[in-house]
N, C-alpha and C positions, 0 to 999 in steps of 0.2 A: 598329656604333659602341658602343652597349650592353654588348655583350661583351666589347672593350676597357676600359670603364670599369667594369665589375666585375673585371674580371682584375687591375686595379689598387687597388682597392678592399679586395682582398685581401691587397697589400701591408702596405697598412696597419694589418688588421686584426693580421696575423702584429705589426706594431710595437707593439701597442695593447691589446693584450687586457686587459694590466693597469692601465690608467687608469683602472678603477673604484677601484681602491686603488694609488695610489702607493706606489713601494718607498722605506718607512722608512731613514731613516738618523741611526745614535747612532752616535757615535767611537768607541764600547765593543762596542756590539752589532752594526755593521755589521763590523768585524775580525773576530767572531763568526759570519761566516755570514749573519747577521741574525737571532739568535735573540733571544729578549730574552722571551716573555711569560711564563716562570719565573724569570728569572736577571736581569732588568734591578735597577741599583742606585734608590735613591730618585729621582736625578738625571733618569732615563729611562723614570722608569714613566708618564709620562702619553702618552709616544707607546705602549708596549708593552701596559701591564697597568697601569691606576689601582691594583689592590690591592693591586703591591710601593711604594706611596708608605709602606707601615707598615714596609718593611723599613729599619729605621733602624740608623745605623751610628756608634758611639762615636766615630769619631776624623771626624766631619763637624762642623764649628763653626757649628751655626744654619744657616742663609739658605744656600743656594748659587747662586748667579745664574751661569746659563752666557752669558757673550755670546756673538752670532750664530756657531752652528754652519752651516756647509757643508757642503752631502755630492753628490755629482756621479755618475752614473754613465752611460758614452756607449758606443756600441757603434755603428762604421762600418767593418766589415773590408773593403768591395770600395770605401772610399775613392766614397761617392757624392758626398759634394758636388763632389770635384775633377772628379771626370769630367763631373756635369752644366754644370758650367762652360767644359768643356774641347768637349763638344760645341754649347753653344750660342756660345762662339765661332766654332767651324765654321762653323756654319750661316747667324752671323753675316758670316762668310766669303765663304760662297756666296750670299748675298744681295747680296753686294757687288759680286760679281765678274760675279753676271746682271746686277743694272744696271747694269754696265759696257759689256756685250754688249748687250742690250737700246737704250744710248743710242748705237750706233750701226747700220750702214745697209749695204743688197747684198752686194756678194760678201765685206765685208771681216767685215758679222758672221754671215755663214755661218761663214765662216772661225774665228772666234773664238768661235764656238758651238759646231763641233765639239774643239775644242781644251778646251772648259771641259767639256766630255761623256766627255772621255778623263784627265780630271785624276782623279787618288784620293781628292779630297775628299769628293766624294761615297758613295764605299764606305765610306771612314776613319768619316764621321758613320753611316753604317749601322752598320756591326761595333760602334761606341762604344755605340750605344743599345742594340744587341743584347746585350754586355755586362753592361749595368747594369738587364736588365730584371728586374723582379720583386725586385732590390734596396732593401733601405732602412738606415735609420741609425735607433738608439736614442736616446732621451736621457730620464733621469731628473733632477733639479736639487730640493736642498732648500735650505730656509734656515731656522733654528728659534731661539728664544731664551726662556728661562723663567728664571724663580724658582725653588724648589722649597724647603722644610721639611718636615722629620721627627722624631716623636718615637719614644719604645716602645709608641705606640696607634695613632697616627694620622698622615695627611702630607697638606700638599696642596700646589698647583702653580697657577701661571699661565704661560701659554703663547703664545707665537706661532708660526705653523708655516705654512711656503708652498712649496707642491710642485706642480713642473711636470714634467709626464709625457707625451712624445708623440713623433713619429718622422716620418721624409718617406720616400715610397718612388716608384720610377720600375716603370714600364713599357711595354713596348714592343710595339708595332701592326706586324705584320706588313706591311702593303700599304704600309707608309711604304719600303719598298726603291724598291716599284713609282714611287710618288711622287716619290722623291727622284729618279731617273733620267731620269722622265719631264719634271721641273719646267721648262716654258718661261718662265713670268713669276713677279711675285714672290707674285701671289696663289696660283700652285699651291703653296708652302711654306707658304704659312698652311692648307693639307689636314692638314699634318701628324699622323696619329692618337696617336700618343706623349705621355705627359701624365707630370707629376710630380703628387704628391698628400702633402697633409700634415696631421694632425691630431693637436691636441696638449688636456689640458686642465690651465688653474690655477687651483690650488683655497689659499687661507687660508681656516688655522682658527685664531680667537680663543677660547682655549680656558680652562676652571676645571676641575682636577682633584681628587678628594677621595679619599683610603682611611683604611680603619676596621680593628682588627683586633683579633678577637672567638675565644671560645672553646667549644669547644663539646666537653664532656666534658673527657676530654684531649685534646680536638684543636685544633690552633693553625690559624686560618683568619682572611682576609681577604677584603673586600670594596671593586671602587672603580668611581669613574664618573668619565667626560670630559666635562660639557658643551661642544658646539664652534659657535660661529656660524662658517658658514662662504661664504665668498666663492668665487663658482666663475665664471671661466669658459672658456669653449670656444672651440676654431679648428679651420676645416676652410678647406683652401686645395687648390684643382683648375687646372694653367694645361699647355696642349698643350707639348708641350717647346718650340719656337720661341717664346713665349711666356715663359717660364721666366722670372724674377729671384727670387735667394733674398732679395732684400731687401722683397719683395713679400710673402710669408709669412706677417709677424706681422703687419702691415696691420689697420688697425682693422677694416675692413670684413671681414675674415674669419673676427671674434668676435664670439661673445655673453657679456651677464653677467647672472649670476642669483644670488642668494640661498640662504641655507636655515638650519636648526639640524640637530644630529643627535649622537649620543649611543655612547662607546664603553663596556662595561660589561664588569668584569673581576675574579675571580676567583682566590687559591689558596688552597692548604691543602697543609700542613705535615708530611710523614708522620713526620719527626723532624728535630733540629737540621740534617741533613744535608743531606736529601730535601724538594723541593719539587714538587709542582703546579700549573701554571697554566693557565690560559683566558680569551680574549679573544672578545668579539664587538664589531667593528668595524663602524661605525656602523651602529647599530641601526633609524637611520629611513631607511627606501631613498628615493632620490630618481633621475627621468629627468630630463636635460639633452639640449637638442636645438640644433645645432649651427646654422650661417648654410646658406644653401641655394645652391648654386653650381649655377645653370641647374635641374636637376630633382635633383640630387643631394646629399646631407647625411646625418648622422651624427647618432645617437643615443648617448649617454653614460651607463651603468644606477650610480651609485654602491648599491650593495647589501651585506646583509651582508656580514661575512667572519668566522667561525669558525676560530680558531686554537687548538690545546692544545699543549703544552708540560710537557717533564720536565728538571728542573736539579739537580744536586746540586753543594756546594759547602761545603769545609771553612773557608774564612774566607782560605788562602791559594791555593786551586787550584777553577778553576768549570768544568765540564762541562755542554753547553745540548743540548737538542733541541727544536725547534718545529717541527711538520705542520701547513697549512691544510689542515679538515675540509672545506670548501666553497671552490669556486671564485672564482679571479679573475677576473671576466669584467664585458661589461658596454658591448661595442660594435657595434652594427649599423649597416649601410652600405646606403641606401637608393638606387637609381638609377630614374627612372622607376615602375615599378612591383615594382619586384623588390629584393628584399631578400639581406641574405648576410652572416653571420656567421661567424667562424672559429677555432675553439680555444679553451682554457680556460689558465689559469694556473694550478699547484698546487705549493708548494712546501715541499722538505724545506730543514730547516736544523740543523748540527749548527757546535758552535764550543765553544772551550776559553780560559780565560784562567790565566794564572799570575803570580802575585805574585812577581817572582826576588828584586826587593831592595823596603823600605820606601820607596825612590821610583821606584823600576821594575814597571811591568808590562807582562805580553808577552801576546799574544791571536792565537789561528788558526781560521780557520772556511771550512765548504764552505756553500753555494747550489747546489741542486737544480730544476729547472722539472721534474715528471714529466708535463707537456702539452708540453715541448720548444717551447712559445714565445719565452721570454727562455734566453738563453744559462748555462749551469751555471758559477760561478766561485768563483774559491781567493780568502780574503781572508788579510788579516794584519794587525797592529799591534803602534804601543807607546806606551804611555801615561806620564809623566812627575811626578811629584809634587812641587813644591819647600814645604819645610816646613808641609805639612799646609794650606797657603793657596791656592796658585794651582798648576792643573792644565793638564797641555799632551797632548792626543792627534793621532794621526794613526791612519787606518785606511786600505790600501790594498786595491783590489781587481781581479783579472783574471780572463779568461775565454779558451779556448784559439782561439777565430775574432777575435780584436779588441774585446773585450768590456773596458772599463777601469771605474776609479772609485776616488772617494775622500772621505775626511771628513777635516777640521781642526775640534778643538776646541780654546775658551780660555776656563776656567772660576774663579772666585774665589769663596773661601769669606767670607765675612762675618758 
């Protein structure tokens, strides 16, 4: 039993690695790849880099207040939810159709026992589960909204920011064939060893951003900091597939909520008008979060640093980004009993380009990288919209070549 529930476990872990750090999403910098902690505008630098809050830009009028950005991004290429639905109808099925057989008597439900032993439904739900084991679905979900000011010194930011990062995955127990074959009442399908599992965490941050931008010799540099209160919490949901409702999931009872502060601190310097370097460390107070306990099993959650650098150059109408995380996304272990099991890391390259075509057009393209091959590699694109210097309209879209989607809408007003 054990070893099915870590084989499952692993699922997860493959969905999950990076919920110690949710993936970021700006309308600008997610059509970018996701590069941002050299190249973000004022607008973006308190999710990116606090330091580009000094990158200030002449034709911003004061204040720009972005209302609630959206950024989405899901990933379900073998189509899980349909199919777990599709198999716990079955099953709902064959539960129905025993107690059909069961409420009746002698030779008529011999009769119609073997009749119900020779149907396909019973192989149909085998192969179905067989299918979808060791399957799961992605899902990332933002929602962010700020102020933001900038001068030629200095910029700062208030922020709100809520990010849900988590995944369901299935797998499949071999002796369930034996099971399902064997099933004379209804308690032998409550055996079922086949379980779904799902683990997600949401995290707000209430955030105050600040950057300073200072000189040192001739060298043009910047400094900034994110204070974040942030609100976190956790879901881990474990139910045998016969058991299964996805509407069971988010269920209160299979979260926890907790607290915390923590600190992102950010970095560049200017090697001429052109040429920029950047550096993020993402939150700087680590924190564990430990999940609800389903029978003996639960989930630990590591929010830990994250070390990103960054090379951007940009003439005023053409931007070229690169961003490497130095250190690992990681940060989930899955406890059964007494054994433990963790799986892979997260490390990503990001490279993305923007171009100014007209004074109210811009067009933007970028790639995403996982070099741990956890999350899916994907092409983004966008275009961003200007109507006279006051209110701004983006779209960023994003794909991946197994069923990896996503996207951002923004709606931003200068004041």
């Amino acid at each position: 039993m054990k070893k099915w529930i870590l084989s499952g476990f692993a699922v997860c872990i493959l969905s999950l690695t990076s919920t110690a750090l949710a993936e970021l999403f700006d309308y600008r910098n997610t059509a970018m790849g996701g590069s941002g902690v050299a190249s973000s505008n004022f607008v973006a630098a308190p999710l990116y880099n606090p330091a580009l809050l000094t990158r200030y830009d002449s034709n911003q009028r004061g204040y720009v207040l972005t209302l609630p950005s959206v950024g989405v991004e899901y990933a379900d290429s073998d189509e899980l939810m349909v199919g777990l639905d599709d198999i716990v109808a079955d099953i709902d099925s064959l539960e129905g159709e025993l107690d059909r057989v069961l409420g009746m008597s002698g030779w008529e439900q011999y009769i119609a026992f073997q009749q119900m032993l020779a149907s396909p439904l019973r192989e149909s739900i085998v192969e179905q589960m067989k299918s979808l084991d060791k399957n799961y679905l992605l899902f990332d979900v933002a929602l962010s909204t700020s102020l933001a000011k900038s001068n030629r010194h200095s910029g700062w930011a208030v922020s709100v920011n809520k990010t849900v990062d988590g995944g369901v995955g299935a797998v499949y127990d071999d002796a369930d064939e034996q099971r399902l074959n064997s099933a004379q009442t209804l308690s032998d399908l409550d055996q079922l060893g086949s379980s779904v599992l799902g683990v997600a965490m949401y995290v707000t941050d209430y955030s105050f951003s600040y950057g300073r931008e200072f000189w040192l010799a001739d060298s043009r540099l910047a400094w900034g900091v994110t204070a974040k209160m942030q609100q976190v919490e956790t879901l881990f949901y474990r139910a045998s597939i016969n058991n299964y409702n996805a509407d069971d999931i988010t269920n209160s009872e299979n979260k926890v909520s907790d607290s915390g502060v923590n600190l992102d601190l950010g970095g560049s310097y200017w090697l001429n008008d052109h040429w920029n370097i950047g550096a993020t460390v993402f939150n700087v107070i680590g924190a564990d979060y430990e999940t609800v306990h389903a029978d003996d099993s639960y989930a630990k959650i590591d929010i830990a640093p994250l070390l990103v650098a960054a090379l951007a150059y940009s003439n005023g109408s053409t931007t070229y980004a690169l961003d490497i995380d130095l250190s690992d996304r990681a940060g989930l272990d899955i406890y059964a009993a007494d054994k433990k099991l963790s799986l892979g890391n997260s490390r990503f390259y990001r490279v993305g380009a923007e171009w100014q075509t007209f004074t109210w057009l811009t067009t933007r393209l970028g790639y995403r990288m996982d070099r741990g091959s956890i999350k899916e590699d994907v092409l983004s694109v966008g275009v961003g919209l200007n109507y006279w210097q006051a209110v701004n309209f983006d779209l960023a879209l994003m794909a991946g070549a197994s069923g990896s989607y996503g996207g951002v809408l923004r709606l931003a007003m200068q004041i």
